[in-house]
C-alpha positions in Angstrom: -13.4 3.1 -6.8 -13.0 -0.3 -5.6 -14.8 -1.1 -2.4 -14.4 -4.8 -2.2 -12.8 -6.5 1.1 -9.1 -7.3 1.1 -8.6 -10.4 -0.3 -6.0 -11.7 2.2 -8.5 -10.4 5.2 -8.6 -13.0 8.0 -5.4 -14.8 7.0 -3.0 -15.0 9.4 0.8 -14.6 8.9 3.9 -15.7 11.2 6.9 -14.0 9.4 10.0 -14.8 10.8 12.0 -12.8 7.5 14.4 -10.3 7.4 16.3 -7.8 4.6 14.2 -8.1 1.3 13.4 -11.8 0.1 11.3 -12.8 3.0 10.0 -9.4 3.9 8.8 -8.9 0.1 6.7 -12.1 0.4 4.7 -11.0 4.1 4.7 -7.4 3.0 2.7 -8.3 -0.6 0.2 -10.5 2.0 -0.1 -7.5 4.1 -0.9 -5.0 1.0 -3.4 -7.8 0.3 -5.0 -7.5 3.7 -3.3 -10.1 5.8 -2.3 -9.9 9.7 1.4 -10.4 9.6 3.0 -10.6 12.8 6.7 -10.2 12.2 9.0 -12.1 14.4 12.0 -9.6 15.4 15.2 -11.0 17.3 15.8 -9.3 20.3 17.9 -7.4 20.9 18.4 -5.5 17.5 15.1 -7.2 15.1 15.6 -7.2 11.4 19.0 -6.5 10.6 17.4 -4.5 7.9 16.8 -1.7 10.3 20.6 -0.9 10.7 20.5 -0.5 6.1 20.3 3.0 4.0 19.0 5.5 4.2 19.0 6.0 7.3 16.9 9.6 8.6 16.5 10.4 12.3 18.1 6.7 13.3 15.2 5.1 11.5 16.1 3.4 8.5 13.5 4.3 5.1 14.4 0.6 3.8 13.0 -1.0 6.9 9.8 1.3 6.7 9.6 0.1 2.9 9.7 -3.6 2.9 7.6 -3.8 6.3 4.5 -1.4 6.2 1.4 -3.0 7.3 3.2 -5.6 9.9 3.3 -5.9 13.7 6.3 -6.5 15.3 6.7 -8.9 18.1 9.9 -8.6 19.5 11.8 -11.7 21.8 15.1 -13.4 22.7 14.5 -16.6 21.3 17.2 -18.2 22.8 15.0 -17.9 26.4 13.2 -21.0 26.4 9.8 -18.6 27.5 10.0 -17.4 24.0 10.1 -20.4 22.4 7.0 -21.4 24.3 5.4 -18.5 23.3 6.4 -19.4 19.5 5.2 -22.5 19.9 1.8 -20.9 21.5 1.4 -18.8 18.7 1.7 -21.2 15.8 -1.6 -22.8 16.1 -3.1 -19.5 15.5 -1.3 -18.8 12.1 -2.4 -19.8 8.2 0.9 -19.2 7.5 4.8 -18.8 8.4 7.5 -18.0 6.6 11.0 -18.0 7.3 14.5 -17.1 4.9 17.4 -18.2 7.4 20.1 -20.1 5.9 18.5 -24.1 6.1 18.7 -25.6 9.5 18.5 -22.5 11.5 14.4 -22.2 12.0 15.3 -25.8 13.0 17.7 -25.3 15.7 15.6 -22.2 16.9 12.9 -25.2 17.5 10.3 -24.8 14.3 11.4 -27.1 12.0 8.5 -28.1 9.4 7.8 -31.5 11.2 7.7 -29.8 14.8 5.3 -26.7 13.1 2.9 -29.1 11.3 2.7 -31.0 15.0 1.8 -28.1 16.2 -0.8 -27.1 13.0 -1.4 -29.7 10.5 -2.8 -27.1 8.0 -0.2 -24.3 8.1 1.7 -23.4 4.9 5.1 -22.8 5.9 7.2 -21.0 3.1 11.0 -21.5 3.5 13.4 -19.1 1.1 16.6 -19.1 1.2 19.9 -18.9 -1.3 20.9 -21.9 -2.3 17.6 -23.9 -1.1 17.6 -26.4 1.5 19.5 -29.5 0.3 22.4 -29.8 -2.0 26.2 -28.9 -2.0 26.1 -25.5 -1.3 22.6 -25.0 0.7 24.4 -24.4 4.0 26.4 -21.4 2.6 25.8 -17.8 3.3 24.1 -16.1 0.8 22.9 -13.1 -0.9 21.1 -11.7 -3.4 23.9 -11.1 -5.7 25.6 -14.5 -4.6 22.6 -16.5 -6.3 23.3 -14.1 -9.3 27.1 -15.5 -9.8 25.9 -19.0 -9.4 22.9 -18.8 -12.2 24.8 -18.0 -14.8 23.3 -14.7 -14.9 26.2 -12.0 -13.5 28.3 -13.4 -16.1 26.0 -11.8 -18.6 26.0 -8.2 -17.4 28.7 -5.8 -18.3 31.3 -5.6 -20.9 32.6 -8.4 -23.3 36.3 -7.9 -21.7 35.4 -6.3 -18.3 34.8 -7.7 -14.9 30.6 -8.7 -14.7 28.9 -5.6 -13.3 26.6 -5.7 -10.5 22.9 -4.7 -10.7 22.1 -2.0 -8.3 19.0 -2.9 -7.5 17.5 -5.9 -5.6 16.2 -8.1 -8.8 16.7 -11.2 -7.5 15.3 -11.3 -3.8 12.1 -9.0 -4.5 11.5 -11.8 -7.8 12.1 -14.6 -5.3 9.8 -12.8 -2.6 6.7 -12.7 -5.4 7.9 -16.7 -6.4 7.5 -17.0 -2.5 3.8 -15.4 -2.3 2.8 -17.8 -5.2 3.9 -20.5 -3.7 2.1 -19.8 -0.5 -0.9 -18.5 -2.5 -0.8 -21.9 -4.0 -0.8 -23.7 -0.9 -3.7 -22.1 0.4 -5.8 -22.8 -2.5 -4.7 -26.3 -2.4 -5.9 -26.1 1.6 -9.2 -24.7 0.6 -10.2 -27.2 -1.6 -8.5 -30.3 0.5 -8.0 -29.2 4.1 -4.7 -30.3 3.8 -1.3 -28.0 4.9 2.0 -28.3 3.5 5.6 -26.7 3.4 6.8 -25.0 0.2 10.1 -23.0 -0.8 11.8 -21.2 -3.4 15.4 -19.9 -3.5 17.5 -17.3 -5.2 19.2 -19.4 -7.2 15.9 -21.3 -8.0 14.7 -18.1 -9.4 18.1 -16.7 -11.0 18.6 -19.5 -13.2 14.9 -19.6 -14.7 15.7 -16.1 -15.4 17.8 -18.1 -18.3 15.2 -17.4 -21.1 17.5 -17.9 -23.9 20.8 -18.8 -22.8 20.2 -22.3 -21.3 18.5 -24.2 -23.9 20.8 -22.4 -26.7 23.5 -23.9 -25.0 22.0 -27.2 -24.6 20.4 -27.5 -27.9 23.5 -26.4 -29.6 25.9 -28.9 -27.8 28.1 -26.1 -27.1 28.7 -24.8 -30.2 26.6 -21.5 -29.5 27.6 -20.2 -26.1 26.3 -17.1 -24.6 28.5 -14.5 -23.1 27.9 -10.8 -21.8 28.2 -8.0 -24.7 28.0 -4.7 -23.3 25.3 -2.5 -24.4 23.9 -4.8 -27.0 21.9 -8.5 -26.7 24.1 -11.1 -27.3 21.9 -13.3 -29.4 19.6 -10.4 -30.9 20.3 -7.2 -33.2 19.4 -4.3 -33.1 18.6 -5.1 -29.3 20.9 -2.0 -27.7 21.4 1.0 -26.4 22.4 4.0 -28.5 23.8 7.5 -27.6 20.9 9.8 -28.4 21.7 13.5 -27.5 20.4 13.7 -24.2 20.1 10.5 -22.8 21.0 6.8 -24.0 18.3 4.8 -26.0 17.2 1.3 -26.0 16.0 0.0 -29.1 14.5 -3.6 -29.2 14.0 -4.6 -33.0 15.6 -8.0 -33.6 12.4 -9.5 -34.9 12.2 -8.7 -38.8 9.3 -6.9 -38.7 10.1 -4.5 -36.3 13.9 -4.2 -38.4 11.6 -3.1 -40.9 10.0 -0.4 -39.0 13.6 0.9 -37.9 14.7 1.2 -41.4 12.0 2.8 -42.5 12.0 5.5 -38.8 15.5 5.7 -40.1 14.3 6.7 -43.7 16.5 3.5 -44.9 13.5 1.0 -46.0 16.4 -0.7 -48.3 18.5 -1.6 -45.5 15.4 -4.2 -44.9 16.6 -6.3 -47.5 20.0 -6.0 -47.3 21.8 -8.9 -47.4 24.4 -8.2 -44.8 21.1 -7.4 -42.4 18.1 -9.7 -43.9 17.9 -12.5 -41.3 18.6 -11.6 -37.3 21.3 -14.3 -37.6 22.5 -11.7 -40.8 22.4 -8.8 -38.3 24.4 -10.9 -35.4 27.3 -11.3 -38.2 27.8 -7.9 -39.2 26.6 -6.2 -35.9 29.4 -3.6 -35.8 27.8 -2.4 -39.0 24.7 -1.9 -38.5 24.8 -0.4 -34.9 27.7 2.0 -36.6 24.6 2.6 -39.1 21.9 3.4 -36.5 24.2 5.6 -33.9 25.4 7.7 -37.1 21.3 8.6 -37.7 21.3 9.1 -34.2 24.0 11.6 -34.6 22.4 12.9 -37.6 18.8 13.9 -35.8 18.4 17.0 -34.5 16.8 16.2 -31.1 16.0 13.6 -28.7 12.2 14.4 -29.1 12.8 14.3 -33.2 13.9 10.8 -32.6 11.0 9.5 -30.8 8.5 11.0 -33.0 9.9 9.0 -36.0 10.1 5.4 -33.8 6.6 6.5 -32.3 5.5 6.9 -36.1 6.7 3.3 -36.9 5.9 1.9 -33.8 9.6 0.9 -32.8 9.9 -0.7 -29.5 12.1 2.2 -27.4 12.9 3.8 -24.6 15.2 6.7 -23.2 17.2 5.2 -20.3 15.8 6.9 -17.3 18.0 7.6 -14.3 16.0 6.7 -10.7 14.9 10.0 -10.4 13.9 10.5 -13.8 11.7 7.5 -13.3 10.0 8.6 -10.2 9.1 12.2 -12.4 7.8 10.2 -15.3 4.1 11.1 -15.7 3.4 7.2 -16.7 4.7 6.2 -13.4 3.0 9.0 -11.4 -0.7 8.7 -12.7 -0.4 4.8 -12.8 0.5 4.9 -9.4 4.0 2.7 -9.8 5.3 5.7 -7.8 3.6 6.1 -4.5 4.0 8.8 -1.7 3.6 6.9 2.2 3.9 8.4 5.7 6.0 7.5 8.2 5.2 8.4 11.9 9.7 9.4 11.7 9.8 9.8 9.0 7.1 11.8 7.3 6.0 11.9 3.7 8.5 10.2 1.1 8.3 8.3 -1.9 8.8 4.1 -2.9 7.7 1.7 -5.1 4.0 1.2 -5.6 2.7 -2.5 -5.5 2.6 -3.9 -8.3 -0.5 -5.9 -8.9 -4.3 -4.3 -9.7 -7.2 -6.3 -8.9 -10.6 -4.5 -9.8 -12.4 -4.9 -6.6 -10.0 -4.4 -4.2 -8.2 -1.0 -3.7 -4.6 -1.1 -4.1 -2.8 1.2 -1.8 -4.3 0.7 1.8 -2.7 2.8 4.6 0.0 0.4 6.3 2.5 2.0 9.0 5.8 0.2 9.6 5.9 -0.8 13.2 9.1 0.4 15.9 10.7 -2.4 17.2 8.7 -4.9 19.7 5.8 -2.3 19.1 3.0 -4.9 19.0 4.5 -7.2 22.4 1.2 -6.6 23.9 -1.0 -6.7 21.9 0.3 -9.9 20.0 0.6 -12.1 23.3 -2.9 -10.1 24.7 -5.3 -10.7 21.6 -3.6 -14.3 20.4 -2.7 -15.7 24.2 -4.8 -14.1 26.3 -1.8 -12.8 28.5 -2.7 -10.5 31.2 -0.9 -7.3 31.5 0.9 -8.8 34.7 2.5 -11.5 32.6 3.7 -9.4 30.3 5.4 -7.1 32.4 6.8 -10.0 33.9 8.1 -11.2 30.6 9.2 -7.8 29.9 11.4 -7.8 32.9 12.7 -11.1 32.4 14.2 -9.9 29.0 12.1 -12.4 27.3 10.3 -9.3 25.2 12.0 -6.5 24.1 10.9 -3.0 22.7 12.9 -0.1 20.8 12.8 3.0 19.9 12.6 3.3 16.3 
């Protein structure tokens, strides 16, 4: 069992995030042992709160992406709460912030006025669009860095609209880009002292997620463009998904040996050397063939479980396409821990993501709570500022603070 120290223990966060890309980053830095102090704007805090599912009026996305955090909630229009802000900065490693560019500026904490007020702070901005260039003042989204990547365009079918991923890829991979970034920074402090501001956007991120289609279309002048093609890789074959009898299956065997393997699961060796399949560019050319070829031995097998044991036997690359809650059954996930159970003080016992990085001396899954809105007021402005109780209350009654109830 791992018993050594969190790693993050003594670092100090300022997280002025909200929704997923921002929270991702502080909550990884809290799993990791960090104090994060989240900044919530009175008088409704991260707007994330108010998103599915929602149980008992508290919301089980909220509890997800901020477990482990405190929340300090103010009206930061009040100038009192901007001097508080300004009080607290000094006492951070780190902030991080993911409004659209200019607003942490106009609230009064743009990076010059921060690294006045602490030279070595690493403040992390993310954002959509980043924060210069044509479209960098534009709302934005996770899906909206999609479109503008290049990458939406590839999803769905060949003659259909693009279809939308239903899950958050692109802000939870631009929230770990984020901690890297700041993970950077601080070893760069370490060794020099030295502070500095760094970002990342979701655009940044969605268009390194170009691992193929950017340089073919560059190196190719044009001549080899890539476009979406359904349930099959566009630039690969076999790289699809097949009907199998209970559930669809992805195959991955483009590179020739694997092709090999397949043919031979498939009790075809021949196929191999085929001319119409020999080469992967072979296989692009007559792909309607050979998938036609591999779904009609699907069709012939008697089972599902028949059809694994033969790609298992070959060591094909597969999978059956799990639904969500087929995943979150999966004895893989379970025992490794991928699937996690929490509790929520509301909310009880349910289940989310496990994080997703293992370090051998340092246990993974601490106990972190999700805080209620303005929860930590006190303590933040007691144990940072020194704040009696009387000026609290004072600020309290001034609307300067603010508390909920979930």
């Amino acid at each position: 069992m791992p018993t050594g120290k969190p790693m993050l223990e003594g670092y100090k966060v300022l997280d002025f995030t909200q929704v997923l890309a921002g929270p991702t980053t502080s909550r990884y830095m809290a799993e990791l042992g960090a104090e994060v102090v989240k900044v919530e704007i009175a008088p409704s805090g991260d707007i994330s709160r108010q998103v599915p599912y929602i149980h008992d009026g508290r919301s089980g996305y909220y509890v997800q992406q901020n477990r482990g955090k405190k929340s300090l909630c103010l009206d930061v229009k009040h100038p009192a709460a901007v001097a508080i802000l300004k009080e607290l900065i000094p006492k951070f490693d780190v902030l991080i912030e993911n409004f659209a560019p200019g607003v942490i500026g106009r609230m009064g904490f743009s990076y010059e006025v921060v690294k006045e007020l602490n030279p070595k702070i690493i403040m992390c901005s993310i954002s959509t669009f980043g924060q210069k260039g044509p479209l960098a003042t534009r709302p934005g989204y996770d899906f909206i860095g999609s479109a503008y990547s290049g990458v939406l365009s590839m999803i769905g079918e060949p003659e259909g609209l693009p279809v939308l991923p239903q899950v958050g890829v692109g802000d939870i991979s631009t929230g770990v880009h984020g901690l890297a970034a700041i993970l950077a920074a601080l070893l760069h402090r370490e060794r020099t002292g030295e502070g500095q501001f760094v970002e990342t956007s979701l655009l940044d991120c969605y268009f390194s997620y170009n691992d193929m289609t950017v340089h073919m279309t560059s190196l190719s002048r044009g001549a080899r463009l890539a476009r979406r093609s359904g349930s099959h890789h566009f630039g690969m074959a076999p790289l699809g998904v097949f009907q199998g009898k209970s559930c669809p299956i992805l195959i991955i065997a483009g590179i020739q040996h694997q092709f090999a393997y397949l043919c031979q699961a498939m009790g075809k060796p021949e196929l191999s050397d085929d001319p119409r399949f020999r080469t992967n560019a072979d296989r692009m050319a007559n792909l309607e063939e050979l998938t036609g070829i591999i779904q009609r031995w699907f069709d012939s097998m008697p089972s599902d479980d028949e059809i694994f044991r033969l790609l298992d036997e070959y060591r094909v690359p597969y999978a059956p396409v799990l639904n969500v809650e087929q995943a979150m059954a999966h004895p893989h996930l379970r025992e490794n821990e991928i699937v996690r159970t929490v509790r929520d003080r509301f909310l009880g016992e349910f289940e989310v993501p496990g994080f997703p990085l293992r370090f051998s001396q340092y246990q993974r899954h601490p106990a972190l709570e999700a805080p209620i809105l303005g929860e930590h007021n006190r303590i933040v402005l007691s144990e940072y500022l020194g704040y009696a109780p009387e000026r609290i209350d004072a600020l309290e009654r001034e609307g300067v603070l603010y508390r909920g109830a979930r």
